[in-house]
C-alpha positions as CSV (number, residue, x, y, z in Angstrom):
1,X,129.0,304.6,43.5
2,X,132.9,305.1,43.3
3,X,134.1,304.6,40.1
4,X,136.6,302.0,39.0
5,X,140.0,302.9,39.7
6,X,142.3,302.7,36.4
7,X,144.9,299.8,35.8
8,X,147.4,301.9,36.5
9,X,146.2,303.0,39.4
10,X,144.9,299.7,41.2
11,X,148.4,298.3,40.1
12,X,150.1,301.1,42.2
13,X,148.3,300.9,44.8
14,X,149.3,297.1,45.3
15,X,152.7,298.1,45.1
16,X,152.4,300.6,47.6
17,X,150.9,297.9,49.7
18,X,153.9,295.6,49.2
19,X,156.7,298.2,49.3
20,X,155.7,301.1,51.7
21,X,156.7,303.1,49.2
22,X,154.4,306.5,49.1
23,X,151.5,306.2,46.5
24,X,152.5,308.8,44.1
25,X,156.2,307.3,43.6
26,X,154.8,304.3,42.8
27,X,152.2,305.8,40.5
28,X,155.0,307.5,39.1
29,X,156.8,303.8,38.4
30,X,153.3,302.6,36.8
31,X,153.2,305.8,34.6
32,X,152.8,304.1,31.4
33,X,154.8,305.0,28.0
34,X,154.6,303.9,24.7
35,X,157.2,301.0,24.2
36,X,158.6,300.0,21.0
37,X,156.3,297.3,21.4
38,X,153.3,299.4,21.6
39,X,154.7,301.5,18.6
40,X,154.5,298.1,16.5
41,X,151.6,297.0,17.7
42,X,149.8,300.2,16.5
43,X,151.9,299.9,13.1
44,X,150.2,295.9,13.0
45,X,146.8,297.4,13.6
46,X,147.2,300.3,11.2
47,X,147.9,297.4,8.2
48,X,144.9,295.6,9.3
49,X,147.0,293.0,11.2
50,X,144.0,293.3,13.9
51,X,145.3,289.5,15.9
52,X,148.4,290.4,15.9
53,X,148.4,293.6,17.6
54,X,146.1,292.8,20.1
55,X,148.3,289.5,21.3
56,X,151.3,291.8,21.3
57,X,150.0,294.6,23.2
58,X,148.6,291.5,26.2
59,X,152.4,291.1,26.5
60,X,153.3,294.5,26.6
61,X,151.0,294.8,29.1
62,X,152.4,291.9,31.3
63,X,156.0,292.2,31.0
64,X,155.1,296.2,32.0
65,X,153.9,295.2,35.1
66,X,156.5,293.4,35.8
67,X,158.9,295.7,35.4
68,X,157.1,297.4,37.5
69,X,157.1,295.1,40.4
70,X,161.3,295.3,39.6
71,X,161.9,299.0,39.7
72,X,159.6,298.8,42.4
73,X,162.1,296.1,44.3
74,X,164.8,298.6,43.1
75,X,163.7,301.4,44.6
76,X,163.7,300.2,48.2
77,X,167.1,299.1,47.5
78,X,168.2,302.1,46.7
79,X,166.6,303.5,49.5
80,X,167.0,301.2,52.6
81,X,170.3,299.0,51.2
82,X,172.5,300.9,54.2
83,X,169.6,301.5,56.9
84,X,167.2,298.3,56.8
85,X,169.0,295.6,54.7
86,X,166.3,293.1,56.1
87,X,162.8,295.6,54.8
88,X,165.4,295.3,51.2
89,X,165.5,291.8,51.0
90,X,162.1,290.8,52.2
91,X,160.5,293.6,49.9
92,X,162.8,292.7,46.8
93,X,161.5,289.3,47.7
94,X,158.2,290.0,47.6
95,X,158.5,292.5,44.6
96,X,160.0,289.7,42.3
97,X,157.1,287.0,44.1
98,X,154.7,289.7,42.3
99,X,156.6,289.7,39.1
100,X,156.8,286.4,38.2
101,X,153.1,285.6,39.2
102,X,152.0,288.1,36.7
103,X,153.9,286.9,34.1
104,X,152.7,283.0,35.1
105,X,149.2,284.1,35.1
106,X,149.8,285.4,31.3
107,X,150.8,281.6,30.8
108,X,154.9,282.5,30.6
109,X,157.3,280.7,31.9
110,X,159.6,283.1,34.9
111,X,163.0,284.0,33.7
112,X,162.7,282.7,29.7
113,X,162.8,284.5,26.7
114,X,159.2,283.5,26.4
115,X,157.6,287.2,25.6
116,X,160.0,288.5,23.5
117,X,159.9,285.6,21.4
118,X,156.6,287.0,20.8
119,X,157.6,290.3,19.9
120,X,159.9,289.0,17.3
121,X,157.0,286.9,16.2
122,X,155.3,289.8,15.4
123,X,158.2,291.9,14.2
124,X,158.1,289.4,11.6
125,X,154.8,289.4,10.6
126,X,155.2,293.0,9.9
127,X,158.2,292.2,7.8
128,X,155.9,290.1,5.5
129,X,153.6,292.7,5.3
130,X,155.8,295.1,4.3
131,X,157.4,292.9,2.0
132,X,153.9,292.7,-0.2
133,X,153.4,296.6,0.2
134,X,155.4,299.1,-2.5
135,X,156.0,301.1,0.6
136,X,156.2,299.2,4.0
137,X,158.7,301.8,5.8
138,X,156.5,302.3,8.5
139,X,155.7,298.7,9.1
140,X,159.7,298.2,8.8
141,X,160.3,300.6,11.2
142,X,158.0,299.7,13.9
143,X,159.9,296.1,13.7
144,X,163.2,297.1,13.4
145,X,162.8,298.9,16.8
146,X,162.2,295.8,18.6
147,X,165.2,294.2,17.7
148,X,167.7,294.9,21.0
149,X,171.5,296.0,19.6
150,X,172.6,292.9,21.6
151,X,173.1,289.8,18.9
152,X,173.5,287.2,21.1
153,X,170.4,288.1,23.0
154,X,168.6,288.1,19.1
155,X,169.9,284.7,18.7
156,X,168.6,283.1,21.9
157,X,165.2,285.5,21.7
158,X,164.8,284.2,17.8
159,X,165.0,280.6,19.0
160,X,162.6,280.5,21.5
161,X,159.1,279.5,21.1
162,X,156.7,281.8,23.2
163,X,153.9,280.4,24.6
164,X,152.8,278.2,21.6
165,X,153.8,277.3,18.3
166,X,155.0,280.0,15.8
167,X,156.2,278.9,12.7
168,X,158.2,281.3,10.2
169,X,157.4,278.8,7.5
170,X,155.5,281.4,5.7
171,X,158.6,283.3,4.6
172,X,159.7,280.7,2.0
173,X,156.3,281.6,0.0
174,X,156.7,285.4,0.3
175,X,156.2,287.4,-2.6
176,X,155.2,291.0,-3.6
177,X,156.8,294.1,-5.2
178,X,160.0,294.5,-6.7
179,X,160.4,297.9,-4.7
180,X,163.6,298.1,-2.8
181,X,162.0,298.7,0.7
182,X,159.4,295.6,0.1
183,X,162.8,293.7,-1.3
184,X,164.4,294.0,1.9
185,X,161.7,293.5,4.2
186,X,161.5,290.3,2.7
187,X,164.9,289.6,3.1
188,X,164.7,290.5,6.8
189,X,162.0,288.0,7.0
190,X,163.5,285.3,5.4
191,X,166.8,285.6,7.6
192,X,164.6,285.9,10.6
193,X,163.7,282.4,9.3
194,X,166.9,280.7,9.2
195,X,168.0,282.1,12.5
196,X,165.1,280.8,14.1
197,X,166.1,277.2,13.2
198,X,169.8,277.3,14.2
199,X,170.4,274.6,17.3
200,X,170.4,275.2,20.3
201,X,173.7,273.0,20.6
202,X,176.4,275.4,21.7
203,X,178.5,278.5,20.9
204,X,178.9,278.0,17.1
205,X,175.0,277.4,17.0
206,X,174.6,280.5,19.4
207,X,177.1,282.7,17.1
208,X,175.5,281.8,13.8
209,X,172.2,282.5,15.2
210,X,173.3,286.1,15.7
211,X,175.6,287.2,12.5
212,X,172.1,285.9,11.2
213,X,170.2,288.7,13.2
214,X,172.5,291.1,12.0
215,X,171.6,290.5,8.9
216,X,168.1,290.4,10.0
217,X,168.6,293.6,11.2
218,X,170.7,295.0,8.5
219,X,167.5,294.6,6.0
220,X,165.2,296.0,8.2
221,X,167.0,299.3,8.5
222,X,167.2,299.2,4.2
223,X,163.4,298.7,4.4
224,X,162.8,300.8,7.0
225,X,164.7,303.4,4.7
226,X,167.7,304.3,7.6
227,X,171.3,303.6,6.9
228,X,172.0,300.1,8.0
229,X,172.8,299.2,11.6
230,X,172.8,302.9,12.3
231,X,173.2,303.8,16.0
232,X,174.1,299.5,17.1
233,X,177.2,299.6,17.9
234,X,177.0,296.4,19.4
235,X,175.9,294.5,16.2
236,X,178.6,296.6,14.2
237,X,180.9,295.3,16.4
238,X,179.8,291.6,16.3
239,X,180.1,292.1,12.6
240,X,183.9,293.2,12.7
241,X,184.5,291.0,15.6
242,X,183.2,288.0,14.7
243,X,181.9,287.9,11.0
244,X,185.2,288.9,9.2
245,X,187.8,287.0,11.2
């Protein structure tokens, strides 16, 4: 009896179907690598946060294929855009068809902020871990990696609900160490709380939101133990730009 074929595999092999595209270069898209999702998933599991993981690496999974199903789309683009503009648009078409079922099957809503609302979720559940720990750097650091160098992206990611309720209620009651590193993950947690609650009412709500993820950000990296903001130039730049004028 022919054994299963792999996830990865099964998933290239309906691309293939879909695209044309010859198996091995869409195997080669599938190819999976560890995200910075993964990464804080593994750090969740590794301080017993068992739930949590396991929801976040469902998502990763989803929003990888996906992405799949878009580089896929990109590909034939690249290829065909000149010498068969029809085959482009009716694959892309198909490609992003694929895409968003996968993700509506997963119970998220196409084109919303949806799953990385859920990554931030769980970003900061590992910022109140590591705010009870004497030493939560690697917890820190696995969360600080999901944040994107892009503020305005934080903010409208931070305000968005997933697929059900999240509350960052909890932050108000953390305690734990006087350490600096648990200190500032508990900081990070607590700002990640008061973004999250900013309007959705316009620009000014939009802005605050984001010099608020900064500053989300900017404690993460002191817990994590890295210089702060180091290597975003994008949120330094919101901070000059927009936080001292």
């Amino acid at each position: 009896m022919p054994k299963k074929q792999p996830r990865t595999a099964q998933l290239a092999r309906r691309i293939q179907g879909a695209t044309g595209l010859p198996y091995t270069q869409c195997l080669k898209i599938c190819e999976p690598s560890e995200s910075s999702w993964g990464r804080l998933a593994r750090a969740l599991r590794a301080a017993g946060l068992i739930e949590a993981a396991d929801q976040l690496l469902a998502v990763d999974a989803v929003t990888t294929e996906a992405s799949a199903w878009f580089s896929a789309g990109g590909e034939v683009e690249q290829l065909f855009y000149s010498s068969d503009h029809e085959r482009v648009q009716r694959t892309y078409s198909a490609c992003s068809d694929a895409a968003e079922a996968a993700l509506s099957r997963a119970g998220f809503h196409t084109h919303s902020y949806a799953p990385d609302a859920e990554a931030y979720h769980a970003a900061f559940l590992a910022l109140s871990k590591a705010g009870t720990l004497s030493d939560g750097r690697t917890l820190a650091r696995a969360a600080l990696d999901v944040f994107a160098d892009d503020p305005m992206w934080c903010s409208d990611v931070v305000r968005s609900k997933g697929r059900s309720p999240f509350t960052y209620d909890t932050a108000a009651g953390l305690t734990g160490p006087g350490t600096p590193t648990a200190v500032a993950a508990r900081k990070a947690a607590r700002a990640m709380a008061r973004a999250a609650v900013v309007p959705r009412s316009g620009d000014e709500e939009w802005h605050e939101a984001a010099g608020i993820m900064i500053e989300v950000v900017w404690h993460a990296g002191e817990a994590a133990g890295v210089p702060p903001l180091e290597g975003r130039r994008n949120c330094q730049d919101h901070l000059r730009n927009f936080m001292h004028s």
